[in-house]
C-alpha positions in Angstrom: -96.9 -4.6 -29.3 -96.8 -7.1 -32.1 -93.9 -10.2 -31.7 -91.6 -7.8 -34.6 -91.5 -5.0 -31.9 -90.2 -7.5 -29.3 -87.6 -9.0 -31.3 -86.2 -5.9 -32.3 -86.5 -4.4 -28.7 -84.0 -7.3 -28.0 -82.0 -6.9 -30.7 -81.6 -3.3 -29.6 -81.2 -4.5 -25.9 -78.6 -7.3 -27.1 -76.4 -4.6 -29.4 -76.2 -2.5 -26.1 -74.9 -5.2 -24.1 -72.6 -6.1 -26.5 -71.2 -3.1 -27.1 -70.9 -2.6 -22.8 -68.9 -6.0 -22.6 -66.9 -4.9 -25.3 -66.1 -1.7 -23.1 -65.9 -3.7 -20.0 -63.3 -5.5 -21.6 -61.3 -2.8 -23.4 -61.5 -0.8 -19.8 -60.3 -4.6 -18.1 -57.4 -4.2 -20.2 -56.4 -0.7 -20.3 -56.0 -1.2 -16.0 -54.1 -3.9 -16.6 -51.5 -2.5 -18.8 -51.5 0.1 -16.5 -50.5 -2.0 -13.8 -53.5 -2.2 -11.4 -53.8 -6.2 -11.2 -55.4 -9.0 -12.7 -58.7 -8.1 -13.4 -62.0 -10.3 -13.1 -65.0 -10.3 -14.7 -67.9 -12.3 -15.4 -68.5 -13.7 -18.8 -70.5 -17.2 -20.7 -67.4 -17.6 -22.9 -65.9 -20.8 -21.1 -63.3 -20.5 -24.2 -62.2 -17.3 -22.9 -59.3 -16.9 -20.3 -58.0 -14.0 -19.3 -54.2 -13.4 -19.4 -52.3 -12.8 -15.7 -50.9 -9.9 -15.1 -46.7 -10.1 -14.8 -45.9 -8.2 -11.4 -43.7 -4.9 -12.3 -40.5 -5.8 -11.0 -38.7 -2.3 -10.0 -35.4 -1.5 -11.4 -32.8 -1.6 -9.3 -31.2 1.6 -7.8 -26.6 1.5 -8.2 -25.4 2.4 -4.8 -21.8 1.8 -4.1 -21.2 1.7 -0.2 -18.3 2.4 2.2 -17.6 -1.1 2.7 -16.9 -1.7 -0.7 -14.5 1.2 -0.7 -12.5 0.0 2.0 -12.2 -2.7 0.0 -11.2 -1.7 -3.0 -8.4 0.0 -0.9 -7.5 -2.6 1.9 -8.2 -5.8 0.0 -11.5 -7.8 -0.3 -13.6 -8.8 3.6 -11.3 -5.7 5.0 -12.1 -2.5 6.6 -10.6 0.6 8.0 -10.4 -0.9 11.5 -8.2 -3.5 10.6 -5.8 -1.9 8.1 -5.3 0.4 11.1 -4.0 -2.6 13.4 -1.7 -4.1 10.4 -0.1 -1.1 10.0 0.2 -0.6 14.2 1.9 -4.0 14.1 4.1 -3.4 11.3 5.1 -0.4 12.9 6.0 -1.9 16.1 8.1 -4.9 13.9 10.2 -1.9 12.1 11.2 -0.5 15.0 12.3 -3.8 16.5 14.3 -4.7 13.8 16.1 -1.7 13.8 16.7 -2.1 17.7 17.8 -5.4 16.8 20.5 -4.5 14.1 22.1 -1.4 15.8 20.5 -0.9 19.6 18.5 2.5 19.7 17.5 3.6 23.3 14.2 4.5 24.4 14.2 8.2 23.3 15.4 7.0 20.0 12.3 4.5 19.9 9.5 7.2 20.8 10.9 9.2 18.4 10.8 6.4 15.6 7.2 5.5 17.1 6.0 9.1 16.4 7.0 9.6 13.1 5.5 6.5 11.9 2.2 7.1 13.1 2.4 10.3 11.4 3.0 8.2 8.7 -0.3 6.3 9.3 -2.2 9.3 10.5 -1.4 11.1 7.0 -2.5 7.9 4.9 -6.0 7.7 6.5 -6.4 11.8 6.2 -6.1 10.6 2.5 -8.3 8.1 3.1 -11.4 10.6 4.8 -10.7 12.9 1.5 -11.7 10.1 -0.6 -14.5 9.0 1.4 -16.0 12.1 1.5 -15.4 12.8 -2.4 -16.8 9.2 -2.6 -19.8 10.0 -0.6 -21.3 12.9 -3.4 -21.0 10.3 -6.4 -21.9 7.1 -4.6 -24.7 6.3 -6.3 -24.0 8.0 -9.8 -22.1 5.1 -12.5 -20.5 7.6 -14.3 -18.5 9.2 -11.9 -17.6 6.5 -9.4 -14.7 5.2 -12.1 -12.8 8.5 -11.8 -12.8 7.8 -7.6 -11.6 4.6 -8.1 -9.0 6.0 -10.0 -8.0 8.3 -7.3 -7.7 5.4 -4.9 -5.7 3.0 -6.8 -1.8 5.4 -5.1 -3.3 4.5 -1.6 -4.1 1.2 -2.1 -0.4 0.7 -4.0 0.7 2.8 -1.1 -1.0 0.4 1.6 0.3 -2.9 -0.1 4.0 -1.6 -0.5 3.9 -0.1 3.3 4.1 3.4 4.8 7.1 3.1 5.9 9.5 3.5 3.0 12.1 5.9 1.8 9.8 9.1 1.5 7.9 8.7 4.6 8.2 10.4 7.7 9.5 7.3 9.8 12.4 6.7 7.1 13.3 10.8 7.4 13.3 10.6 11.5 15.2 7.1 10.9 18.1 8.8 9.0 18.0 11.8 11.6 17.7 10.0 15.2 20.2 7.1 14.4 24.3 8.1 14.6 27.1 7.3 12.5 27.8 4.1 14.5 24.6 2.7 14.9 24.1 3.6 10.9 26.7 1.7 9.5 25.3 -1.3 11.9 22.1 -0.5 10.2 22.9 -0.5 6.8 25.0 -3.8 6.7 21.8 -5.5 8.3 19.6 -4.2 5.7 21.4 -5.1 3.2 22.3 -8.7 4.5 18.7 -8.8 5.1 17.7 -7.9 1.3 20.0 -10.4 -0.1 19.3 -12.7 1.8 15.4 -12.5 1.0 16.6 -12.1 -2.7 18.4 -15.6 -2.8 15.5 -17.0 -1.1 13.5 -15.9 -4.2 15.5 -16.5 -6.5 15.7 -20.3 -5.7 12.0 -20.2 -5.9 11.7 -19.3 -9.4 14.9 -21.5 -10.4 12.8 -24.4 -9.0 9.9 -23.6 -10.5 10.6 -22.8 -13.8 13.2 -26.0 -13.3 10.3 -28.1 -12.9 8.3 -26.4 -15.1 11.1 -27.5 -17.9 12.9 -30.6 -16.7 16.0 -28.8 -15.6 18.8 -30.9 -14.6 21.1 -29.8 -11.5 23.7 -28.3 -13.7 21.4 -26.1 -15.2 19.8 -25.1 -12.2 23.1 -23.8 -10.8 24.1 -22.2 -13.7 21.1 -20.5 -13.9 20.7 -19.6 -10.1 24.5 -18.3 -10.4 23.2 -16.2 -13.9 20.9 -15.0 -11.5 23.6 -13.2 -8.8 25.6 -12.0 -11.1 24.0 -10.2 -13.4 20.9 -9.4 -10.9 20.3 -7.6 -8.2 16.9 -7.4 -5.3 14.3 -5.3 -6.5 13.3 -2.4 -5.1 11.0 -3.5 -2.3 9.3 -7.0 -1.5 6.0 -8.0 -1.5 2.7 -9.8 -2.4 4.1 -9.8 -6.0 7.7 -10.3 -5.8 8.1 -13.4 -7.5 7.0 -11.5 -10.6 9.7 -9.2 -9.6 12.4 -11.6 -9.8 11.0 -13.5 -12.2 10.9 -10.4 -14.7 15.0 -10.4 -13.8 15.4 -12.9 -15.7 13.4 -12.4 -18.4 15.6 -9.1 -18.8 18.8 -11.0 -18.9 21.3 -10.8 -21.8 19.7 -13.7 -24.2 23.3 -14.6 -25.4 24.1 -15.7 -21.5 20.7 -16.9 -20.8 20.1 -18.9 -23.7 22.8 -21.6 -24.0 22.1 -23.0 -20.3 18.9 -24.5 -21.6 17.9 -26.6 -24.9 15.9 -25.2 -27.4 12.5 -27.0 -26.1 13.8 -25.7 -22.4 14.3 -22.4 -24.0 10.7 -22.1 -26.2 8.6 -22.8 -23.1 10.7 -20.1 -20.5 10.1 -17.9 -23.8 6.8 -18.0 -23.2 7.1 -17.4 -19.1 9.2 -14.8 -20.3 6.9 -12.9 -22.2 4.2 -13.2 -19.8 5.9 -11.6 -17.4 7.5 -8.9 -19.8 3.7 -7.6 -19.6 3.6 -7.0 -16.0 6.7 -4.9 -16.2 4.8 -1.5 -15.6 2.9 -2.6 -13.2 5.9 -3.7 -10.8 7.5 -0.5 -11.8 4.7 1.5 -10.9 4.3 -0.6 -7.3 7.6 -0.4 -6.8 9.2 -3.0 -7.6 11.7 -2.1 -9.9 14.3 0.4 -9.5 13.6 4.2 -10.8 15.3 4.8 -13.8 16.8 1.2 -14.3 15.6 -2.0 -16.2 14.8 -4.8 -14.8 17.7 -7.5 -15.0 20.5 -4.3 -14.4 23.1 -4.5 -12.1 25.1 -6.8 -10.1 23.4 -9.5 -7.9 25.1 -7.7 -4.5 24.1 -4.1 -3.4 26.6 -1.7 -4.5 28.5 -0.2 -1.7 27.4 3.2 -0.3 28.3 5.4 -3.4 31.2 7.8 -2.1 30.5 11.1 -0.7 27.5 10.8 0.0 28.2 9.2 3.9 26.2 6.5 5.9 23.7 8.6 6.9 23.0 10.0 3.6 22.8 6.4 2.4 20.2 5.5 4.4 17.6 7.2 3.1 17.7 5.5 -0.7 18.6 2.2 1.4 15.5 2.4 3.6 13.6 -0.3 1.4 10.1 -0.9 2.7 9.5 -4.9 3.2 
């Protein structure tokens, strides 16, 4: 074999190794784009480092849980268990208040005592129909708004209490007391209303009143705006300083106006209109009289209209704290 022969023997022998690295490598990086690892291999190149692989991270999977539907209905951190007890204590409170304003005996009591855990037994049947409705689109986005949906009347429900004029306690109420112990009732009540409705009304008089400077004069001439031309909303609540505050923002501009001065009056504007926005929303939790505007009506309850009796009075009186 003469030295040519050699040479090209290793040329041949070279262009087959070449051509194997190059596969080596092109195989290296086919595994690694499909997700096997780094891979090592040896090589002269000191020039030559090979990329790391990034680790696949895997997409995460949308689950909503229970917990976060008893939120969404109880309030954030709260569960089933415990709206259960608030609503046993609340119970228990009603029925002393009413034993307070007008004496009931101890049949009336069991009587009021079953019909309000009706009341509560009803709202979490609700409940178990939405959980189990829940349960079938839990972990599917596009259908878990439309549950929500569903749950937003038990969770207004829950916040404005059970125990109001269409409920089963309020029914019983109106049927277990007599005419006596009625009219007992109903002056409490209202007493009781006003009373809370002053209270908030001298909240947002002393707000907004240091919100704008007011002096005393205009404080009492707004507070006294206020009970005449006002009356208590519909229920109380967690959001009943909007309530009142939306009173006033209703008032008759050509009484409201001249207390203040016109910087007074361009920054309650703006409180005004604020709150103007919210209007549905207290209307729709209850807040507001059906079928009147906020700001209507006389700042004392109206008297029980006539004909319709004490008892049948009750009823539309039976406001829900």
């Amino acid at each position: 074999m003469t030295e040519s022969d050699v040479r090209q023997g290793e040329g041949k022998g070279m262009s087959r190794l070449h051509r194997a690295a190059v596969v080596s490598v092109a195989v290296a990086a086919a595994l690694g784009v499909a997700g096997v690892g780094n891979v090592a291999f040896a090589q002269d190149d000191d020039d030559f480092e090979p990329v790391p692989m990034q680790p696949v991270v895997p997409q995460a999977t949308f689950v909503v849980t229970e917990v976060q539907l008893d939120q969404w209905v109880f309030g954030g951190g709260r569960n089933a268990a415990w709206a259960r007890d608030r609503l046993d204590t609340q119970l228990t409170l009603r029925i002393d208040e009413i034993d307070q304003a007008c004496g009931v005996t101890e049949d009336q009591r069991q009587k009021l005592r079953l019909a309000g855990r009706g009341d509560i037994k009803r709202f979490f049947n609700k409940i178990e129909e939405k959980r189990r409705a829940f349960q079938s689109v839990a972990h599917d986005r596009a259908k878990i708004g439309a549950v929500f949906q569903e749950l937003q009347p038990l969770q207004i429900a829950f916040n404005a209490g059970l125990f109001g004029e269409n409920s089963l306690f309020a029914k019983t109420l109106v049927k277990t007391l007599d005419a006596d112990q009625a009219r007992r009732y109903e002056t409490a009540l209202r007493e009781r209303r006003q009373f809370h409705y002053r209270s908030r009304v001298d909240l947002v008089v002393a707000t907004l009143g240091n919100a704008v400077g007011l002096s005393t004069d205009q404080r009492r001439r707004f507070t006294q705006l206020y009970l005449d031309e006002t009356r208590p909303p519909k229920s109380f609540g967690r959001n009943d300083y909007q309530a009142v505050l939306l009173q006033a923002a209703n008032l008759p501009e050509e009484k409201l106006k001249p207390i203040f001065n016109d910087t007074q009056w361009r920054v309650l504007s703006r409180y005004f209109t604020q709150v103007r926005g919210l209007e549905q929303f207290l209307r729709t939790n209850g807040y507001v009289p059906d079928g009147e505007p906020a700001g209507a009506g006389a700042g004392h309850d109206a008297r029980l209209p006539a004909g319709r009796g004490v008892q049948g009075a009750l009823r539309k009186e039976f406001i829900a704290k």
